[in-house]
C-alpha positions as CSV (number, residue, x, y, z in Angstrom):
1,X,0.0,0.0,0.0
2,X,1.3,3.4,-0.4
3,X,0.2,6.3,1.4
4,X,-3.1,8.3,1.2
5,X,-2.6,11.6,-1.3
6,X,-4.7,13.6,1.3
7,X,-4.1,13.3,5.2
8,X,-6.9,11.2,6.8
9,X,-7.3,13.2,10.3
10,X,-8.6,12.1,13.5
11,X,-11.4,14.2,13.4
12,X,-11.5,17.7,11.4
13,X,-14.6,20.4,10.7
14,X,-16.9,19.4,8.4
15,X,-18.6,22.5,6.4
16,X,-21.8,22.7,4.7
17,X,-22.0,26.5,3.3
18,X,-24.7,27.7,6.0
19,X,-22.0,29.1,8.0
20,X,-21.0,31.5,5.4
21,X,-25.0,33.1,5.4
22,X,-24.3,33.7,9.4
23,X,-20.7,35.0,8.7
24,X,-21.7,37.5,6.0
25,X,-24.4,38.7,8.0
26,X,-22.6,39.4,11.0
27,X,-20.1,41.4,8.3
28,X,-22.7,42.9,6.6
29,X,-24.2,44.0,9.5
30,X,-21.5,45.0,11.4
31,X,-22.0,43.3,13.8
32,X,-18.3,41.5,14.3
33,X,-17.8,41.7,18.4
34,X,-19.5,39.9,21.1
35,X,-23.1,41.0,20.4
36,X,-25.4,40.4,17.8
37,X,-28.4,37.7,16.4
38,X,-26.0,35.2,15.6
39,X,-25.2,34.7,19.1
40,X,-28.9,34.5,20.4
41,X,-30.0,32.7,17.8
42,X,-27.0,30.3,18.8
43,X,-28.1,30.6,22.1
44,X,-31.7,29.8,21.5
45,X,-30.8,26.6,19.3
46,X,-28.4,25.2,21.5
47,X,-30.8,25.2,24.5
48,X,-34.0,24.0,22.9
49,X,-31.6,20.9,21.6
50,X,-30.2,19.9,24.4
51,X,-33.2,20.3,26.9
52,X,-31.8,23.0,28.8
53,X,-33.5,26.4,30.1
54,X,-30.3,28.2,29.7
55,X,-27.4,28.7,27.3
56,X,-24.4,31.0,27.5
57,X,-22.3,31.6,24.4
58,X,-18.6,32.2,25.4
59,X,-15.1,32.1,24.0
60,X,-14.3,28.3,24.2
61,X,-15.5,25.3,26.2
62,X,-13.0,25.7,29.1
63,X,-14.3,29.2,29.9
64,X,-17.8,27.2,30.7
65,X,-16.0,25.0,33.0
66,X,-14.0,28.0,34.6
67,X,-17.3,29.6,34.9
68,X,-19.4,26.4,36.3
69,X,-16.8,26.0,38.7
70,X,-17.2,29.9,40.1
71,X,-20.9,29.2,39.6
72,X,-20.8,26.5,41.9
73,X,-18.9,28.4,44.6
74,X,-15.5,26.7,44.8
75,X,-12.9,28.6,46.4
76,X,-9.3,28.1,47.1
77,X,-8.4,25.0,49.3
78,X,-12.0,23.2,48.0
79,X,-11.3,19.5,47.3
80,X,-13.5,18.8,44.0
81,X,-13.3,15.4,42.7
82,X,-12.6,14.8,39.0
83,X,-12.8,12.7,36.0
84,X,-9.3,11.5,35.5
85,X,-9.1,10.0,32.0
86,X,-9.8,13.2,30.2
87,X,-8.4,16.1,28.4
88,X,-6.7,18.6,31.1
89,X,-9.4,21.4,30.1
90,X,-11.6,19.4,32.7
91,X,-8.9,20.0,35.9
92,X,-7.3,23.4,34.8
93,X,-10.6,25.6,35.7
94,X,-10.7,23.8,39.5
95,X,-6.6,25.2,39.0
96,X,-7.7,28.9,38.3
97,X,-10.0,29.0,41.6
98,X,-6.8,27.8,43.6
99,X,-9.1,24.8,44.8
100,X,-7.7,21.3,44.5
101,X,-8.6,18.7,42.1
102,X,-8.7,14.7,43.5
103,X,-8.9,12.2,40.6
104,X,-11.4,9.5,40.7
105,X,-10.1,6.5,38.6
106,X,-12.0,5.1,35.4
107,X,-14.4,2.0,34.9
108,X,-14.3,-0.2,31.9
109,X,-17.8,-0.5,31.3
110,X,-18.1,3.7,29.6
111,X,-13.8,4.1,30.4
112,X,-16.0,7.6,32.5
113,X,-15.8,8.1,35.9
114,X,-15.9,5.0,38.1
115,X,-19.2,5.4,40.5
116,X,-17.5,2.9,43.0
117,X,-14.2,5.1,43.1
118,X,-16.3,8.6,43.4
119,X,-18.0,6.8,46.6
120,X,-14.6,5.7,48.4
121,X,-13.5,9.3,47.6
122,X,-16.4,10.6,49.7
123,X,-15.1,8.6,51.8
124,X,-11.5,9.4,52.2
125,X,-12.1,13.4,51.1
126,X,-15.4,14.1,53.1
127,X,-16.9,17.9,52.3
128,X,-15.6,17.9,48.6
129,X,-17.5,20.5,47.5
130,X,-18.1,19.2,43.6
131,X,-17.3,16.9,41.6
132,X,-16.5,17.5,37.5
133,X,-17.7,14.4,35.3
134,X,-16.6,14.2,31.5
135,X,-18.1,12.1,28.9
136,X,-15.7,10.6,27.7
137,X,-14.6,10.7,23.4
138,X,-18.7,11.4,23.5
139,X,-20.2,8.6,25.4
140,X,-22.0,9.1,28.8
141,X,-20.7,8.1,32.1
142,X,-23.0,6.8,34.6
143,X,-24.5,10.2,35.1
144,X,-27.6,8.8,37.0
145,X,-25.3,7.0,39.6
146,X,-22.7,9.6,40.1
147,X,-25.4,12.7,40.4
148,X,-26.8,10.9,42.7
149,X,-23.4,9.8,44.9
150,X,-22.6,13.4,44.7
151,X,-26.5,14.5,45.8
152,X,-26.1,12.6,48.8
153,X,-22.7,13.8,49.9
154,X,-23.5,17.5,49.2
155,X,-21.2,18.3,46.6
156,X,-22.5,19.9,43.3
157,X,-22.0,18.2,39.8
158,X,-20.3,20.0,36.5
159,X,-21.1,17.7,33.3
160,X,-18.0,18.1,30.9
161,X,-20.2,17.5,27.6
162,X,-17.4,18.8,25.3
163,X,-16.7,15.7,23.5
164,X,-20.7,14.6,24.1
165,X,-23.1,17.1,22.1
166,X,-26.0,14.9,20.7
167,X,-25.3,12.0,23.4
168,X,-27.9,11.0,25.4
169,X,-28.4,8.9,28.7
170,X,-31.5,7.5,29.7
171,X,-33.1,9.3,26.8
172,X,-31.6,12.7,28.3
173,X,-29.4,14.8,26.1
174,X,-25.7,15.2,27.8
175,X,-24.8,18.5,29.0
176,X,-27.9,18.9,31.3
177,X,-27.1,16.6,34.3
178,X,-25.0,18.5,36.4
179,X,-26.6,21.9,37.8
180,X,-23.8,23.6,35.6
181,X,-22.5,21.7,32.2
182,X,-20.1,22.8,29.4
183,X,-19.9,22.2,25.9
184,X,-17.3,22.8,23.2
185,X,-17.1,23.9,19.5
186,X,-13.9,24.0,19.2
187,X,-12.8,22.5,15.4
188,X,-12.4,18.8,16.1
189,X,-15.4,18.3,17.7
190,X,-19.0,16.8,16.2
191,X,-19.9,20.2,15.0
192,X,-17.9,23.7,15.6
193,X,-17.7,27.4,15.5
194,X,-13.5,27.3,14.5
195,X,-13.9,27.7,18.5
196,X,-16.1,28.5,21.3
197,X,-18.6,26.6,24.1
198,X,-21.5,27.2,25.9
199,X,-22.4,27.0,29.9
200,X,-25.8,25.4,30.3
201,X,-28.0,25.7,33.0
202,X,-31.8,25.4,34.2
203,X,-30.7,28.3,36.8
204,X,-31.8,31.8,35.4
205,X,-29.6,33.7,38.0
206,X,-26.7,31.6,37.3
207,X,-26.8,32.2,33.3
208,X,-27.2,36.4,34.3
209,X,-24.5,36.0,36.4
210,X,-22.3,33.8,33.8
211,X,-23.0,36.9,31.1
212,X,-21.9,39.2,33.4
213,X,-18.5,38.0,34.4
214,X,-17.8,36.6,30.9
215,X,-18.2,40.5,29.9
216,X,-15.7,42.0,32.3
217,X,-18.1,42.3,35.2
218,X,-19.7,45.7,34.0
219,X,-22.0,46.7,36.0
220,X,-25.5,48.3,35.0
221,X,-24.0,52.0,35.1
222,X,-24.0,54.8,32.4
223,X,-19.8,54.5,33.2
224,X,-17.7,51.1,33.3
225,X,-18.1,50.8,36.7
226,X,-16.9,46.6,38.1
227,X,-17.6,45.6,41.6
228,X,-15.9,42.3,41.2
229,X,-13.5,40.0,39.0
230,X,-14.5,39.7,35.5
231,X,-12.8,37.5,32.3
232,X,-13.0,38.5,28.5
233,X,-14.2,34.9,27.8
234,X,-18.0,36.0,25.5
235,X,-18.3,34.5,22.7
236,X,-17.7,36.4,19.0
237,X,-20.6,36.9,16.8
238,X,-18.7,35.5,13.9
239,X,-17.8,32.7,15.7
240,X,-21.9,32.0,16.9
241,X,-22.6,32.3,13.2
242,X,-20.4,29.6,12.4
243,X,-21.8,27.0,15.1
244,X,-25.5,29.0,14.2
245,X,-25.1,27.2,10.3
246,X,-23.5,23.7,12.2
247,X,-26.4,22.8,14.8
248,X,-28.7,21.4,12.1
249,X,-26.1,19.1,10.8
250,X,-25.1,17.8,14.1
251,X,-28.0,14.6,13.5
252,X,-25.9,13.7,10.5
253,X,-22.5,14.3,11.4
254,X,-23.2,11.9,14.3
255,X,-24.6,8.7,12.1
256,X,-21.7,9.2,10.1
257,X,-19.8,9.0,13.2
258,X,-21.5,6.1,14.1
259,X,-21.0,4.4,10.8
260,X,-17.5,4.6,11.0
261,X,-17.7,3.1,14.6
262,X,-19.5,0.2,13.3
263,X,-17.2,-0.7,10.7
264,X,-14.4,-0.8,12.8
265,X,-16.1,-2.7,14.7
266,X,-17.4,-5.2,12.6
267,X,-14.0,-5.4,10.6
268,X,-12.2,-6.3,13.8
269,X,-14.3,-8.9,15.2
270,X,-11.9,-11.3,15.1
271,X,-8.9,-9.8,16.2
272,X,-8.2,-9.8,19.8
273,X,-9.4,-5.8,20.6
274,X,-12.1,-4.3,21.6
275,X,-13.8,-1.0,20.6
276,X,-14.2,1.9,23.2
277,X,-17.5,0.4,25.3
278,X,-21.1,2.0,26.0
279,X,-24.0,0.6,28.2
280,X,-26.2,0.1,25.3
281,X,-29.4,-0.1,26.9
282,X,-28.8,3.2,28.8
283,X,-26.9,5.8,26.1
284,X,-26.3,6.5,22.9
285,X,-23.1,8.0,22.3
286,X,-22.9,11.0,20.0
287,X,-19.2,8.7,18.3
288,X,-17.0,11.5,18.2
289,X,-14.2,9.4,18.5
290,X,-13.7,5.5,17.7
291,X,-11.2,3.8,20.1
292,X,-10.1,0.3,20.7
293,X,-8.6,-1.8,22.9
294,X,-5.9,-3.8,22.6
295,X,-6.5,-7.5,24.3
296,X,-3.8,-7.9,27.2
297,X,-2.5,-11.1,25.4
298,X,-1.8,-9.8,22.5
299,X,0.3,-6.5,23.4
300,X,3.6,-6.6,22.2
301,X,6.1,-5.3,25.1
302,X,5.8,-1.1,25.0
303,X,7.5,1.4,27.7
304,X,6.6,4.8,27.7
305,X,8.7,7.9,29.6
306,X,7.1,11.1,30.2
307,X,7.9,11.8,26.2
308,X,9.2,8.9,24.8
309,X,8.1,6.0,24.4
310,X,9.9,2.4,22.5
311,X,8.1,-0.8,22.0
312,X,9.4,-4.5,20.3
313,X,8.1,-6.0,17.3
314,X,6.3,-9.6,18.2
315,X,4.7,-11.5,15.7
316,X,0.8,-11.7,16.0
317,X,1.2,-8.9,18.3
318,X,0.9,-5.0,18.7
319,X,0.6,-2.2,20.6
320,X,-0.6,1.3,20.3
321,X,2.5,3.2,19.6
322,X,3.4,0.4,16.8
323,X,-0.1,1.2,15.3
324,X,-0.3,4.6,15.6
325,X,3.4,5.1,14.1
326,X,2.1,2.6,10.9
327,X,-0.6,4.9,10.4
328,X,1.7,8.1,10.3
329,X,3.3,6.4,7.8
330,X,0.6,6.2,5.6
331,X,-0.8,9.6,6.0
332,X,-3.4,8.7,8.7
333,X,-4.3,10.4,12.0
334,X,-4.5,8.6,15.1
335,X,-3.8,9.7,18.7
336,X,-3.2,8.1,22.1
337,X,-5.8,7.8,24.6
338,X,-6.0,10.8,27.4
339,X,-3.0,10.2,29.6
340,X,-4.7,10.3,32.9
341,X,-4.7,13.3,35.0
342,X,-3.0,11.4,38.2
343,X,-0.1,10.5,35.9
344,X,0.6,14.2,34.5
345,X,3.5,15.7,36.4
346,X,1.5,18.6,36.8
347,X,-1.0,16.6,38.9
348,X,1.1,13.8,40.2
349,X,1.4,15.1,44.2
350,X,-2.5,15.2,44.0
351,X,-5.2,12.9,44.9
352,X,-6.1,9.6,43.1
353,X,-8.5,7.2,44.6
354,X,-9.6,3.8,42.8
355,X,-12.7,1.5,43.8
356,X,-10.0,0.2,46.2
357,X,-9.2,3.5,47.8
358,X,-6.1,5.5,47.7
359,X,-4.5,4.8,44.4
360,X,-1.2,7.1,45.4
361,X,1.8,4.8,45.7
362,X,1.2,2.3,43.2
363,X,4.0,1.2,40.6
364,X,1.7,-0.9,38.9
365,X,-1.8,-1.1,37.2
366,X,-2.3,-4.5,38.8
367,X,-2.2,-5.9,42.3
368,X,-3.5,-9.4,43.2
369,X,-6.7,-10.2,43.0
370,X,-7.6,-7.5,40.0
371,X,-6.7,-4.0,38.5
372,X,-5.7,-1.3,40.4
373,X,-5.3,1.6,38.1
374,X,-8.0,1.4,35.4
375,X,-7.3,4.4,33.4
376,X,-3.4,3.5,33.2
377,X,-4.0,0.4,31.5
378,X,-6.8,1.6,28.8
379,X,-4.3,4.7,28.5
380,X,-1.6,1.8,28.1
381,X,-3.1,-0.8,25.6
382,X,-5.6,1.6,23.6
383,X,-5.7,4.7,21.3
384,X,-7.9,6.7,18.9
385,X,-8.1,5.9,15.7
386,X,-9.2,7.9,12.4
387,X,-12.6,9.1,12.8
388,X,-13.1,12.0,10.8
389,X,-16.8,11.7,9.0
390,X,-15.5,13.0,5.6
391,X,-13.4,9.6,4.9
392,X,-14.9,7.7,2.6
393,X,-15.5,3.8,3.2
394,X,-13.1,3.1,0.8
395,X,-10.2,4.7,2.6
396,X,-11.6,3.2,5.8
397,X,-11.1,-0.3,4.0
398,X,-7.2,1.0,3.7
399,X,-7.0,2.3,7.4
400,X,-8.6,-0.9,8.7
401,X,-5.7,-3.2,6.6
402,X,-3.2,-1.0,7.9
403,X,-4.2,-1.8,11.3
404,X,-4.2,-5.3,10.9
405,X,-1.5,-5.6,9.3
406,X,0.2,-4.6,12.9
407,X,-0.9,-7.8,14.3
408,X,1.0,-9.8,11.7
């Protein structure tokens, strides 16, 4: 095989022409800064989709979380217990309010927040005052189960629905679960604006109050006159025209999602992985991302340093760096799976509890009688692989020979 003439990317924007209408009227209009129809309108859609009373249109997805976590009145020294296989947008808000994060180890059943780990943590951090769930590569963690862990222990919930737009649990849309949720648009997700995210909320004081400190505070005076700490962090009307023209393909560019996921899926049923799990019954993802597993038996020997990483060639064996250094080759985007937060060096003198208690300490993602450290091992044996909904089936067919063609 020789390589693709056009890079196959993870995940890139897919554009339909709407935007442009949205763009050009904000120009024609002049209305290019952080006011204007495009961002109600974007607003307006956004809630009414989702299910929420509520949406605020700022700068980028981690400006939500930065905002839920003021909103729900974390302040320096707060313990607030977080997803820990994630991106690090999900931690670094907790950060900016000097509180400190605790990470609450994965499950295999969503690779989301272990329920079992988030009680224990209760129970070794008592008085955390919230806890920040993501949804993982856009499938649901077991929202009902952790809203209601956190419910009984007092602490309020933040839903990180940036990678989950369009996912529902329980026949609920994502991003409406926690009293304050985020979601992104920034240009690899399901649909985007180039950038930006919304807050959500069924609290009508806490979206006024979102508005105002994502405008610099200003208080209602004929003079800039601030009474507290605001952040620059509205969104642009040129930006909520692009994510304006997106919202009505976001039904389509999630079955092509899922058509890719079921192809993988289907085409590796007989080798000895496994794609990125979701409790059927319960969700339906939104597929931003298709993932897979690598079997235990069947990893080829792989170390990996801080930023290195080496692995040996064994026949009828793999493993993800050997996979996703094949695809390179060929033109093809892949990525590893979210190092977890607890092994970041940033994070690594914080907090990590499993569904066996205090995880600090351990030099290995296995101790008798079972795993240890979930979210090292799936970061370990599994990666992202080519998603983007604008490869053709065809070059799927390639990608999915390339990857075999590891295990050989």
């Amino acid at each position: 095989m020789k390589p693709f003439d056009k890079k196959i990317w993870l995940s890139s924007p897919t554009m339909h022409g709407d935007e442009l209408t949205y763009i050009n009227d904000a120009y024609t209009k002049n209305w290019m800064s952080t006011v204007g129809e495009n961002i109600n309108e974007a607003e307006r859609i956004a809630a009414e989709k989702v299910g929420c009373k509520y949406a605020v249109a700022l700068s980028c997805g981690t400006a939500a979380l930065h905002l839920a976590v003021k909103l729900a009145g974390v302040k320096a020294g707060d313990t607030v217990f977080c997803s820990d296989m994630t991106f690090a947008a999900t931690v670094n808000p907790v950060l900016y309010e000097k509180a400190v994060p605790v990470f609450i180890d994965t499950e295999y059943d969503t690779w989301n927040m272990d329920p079992v780990a988030l009680e224990k943590a209760f129970e070794l951090y008592p008085g955390a005052k919230a806890v920040v769930v993501a949804d993982l590569y856009g499938t649901p963690a077991k929202l009902d189960e952790i809203c209601e862990i956190a419910e009984r222990h007092g602490a309020v919930v933040i839903e990180d629905a940036a990678e989950s737009l369009g996912a529902t649990y329980k026949g609920r849309q994502t991003g409406t679960f926690g009293a304050y949720n985020a979601i992104s648009f920034n240009g690899n997700k399901i649909i985007t604006g180039s950038s930006g995210g919304m807050l959500l909320t069924d609290d009508k004081s806490a979206a006024e109050k979102a508005r105002k400190w994502s405008t610099q505070s200003r208080e209602a005076a004929p003079w800039y006159q601030h009474e507290e700490i605001g952040y620059n962090y509205r969104m642009s009307n040129v930006v909520a025209g692009v994510v304006r023209g997106q919202f009505p393909y976001l039904e389509s560019h999630i079955a092509q999602k899922k058509a890719i996921y079921e192809r993988y899926k289907a085409a590796f049923a007989d080798l000895p992985v496994t794609m990125n799990p979701y409790d059927a019954e319960n969700s339906e993802p939104n597929f931003w991302l298709s993932c897979m597993l690598i079997d235990e038996e069947a990893m080829a020997k792989q170390v990996r340093s801080d930023n290195e990483s080496c692995y040996i060639k064994e026949h009828g064996k793999t493993c993800p760096d050997e996979i996703l250094e094949t695809l390179a080759k060929y033109n093809a985007e892949g990525r590893p799976i979210w190092k977890p937060m607890h092994m970041q060096p940033i994070f690594r003198m914080h907090g990590f509890v499993t569904r066996e208690g205090n995880g600090r300490g351990m030099t290995n993602a296995y101790i008798a009688g079972g795993v240890v450290d979930v979210g090292a091992d799936i970061f370990s044996r599994g990666l992202c692989l080519p998603s983007d909904n604008k490869m053709t089936a065809d070059e799927q067919d390639i990608i999915i020979e390339i990857i075999r063609s590891c295990f050989n």
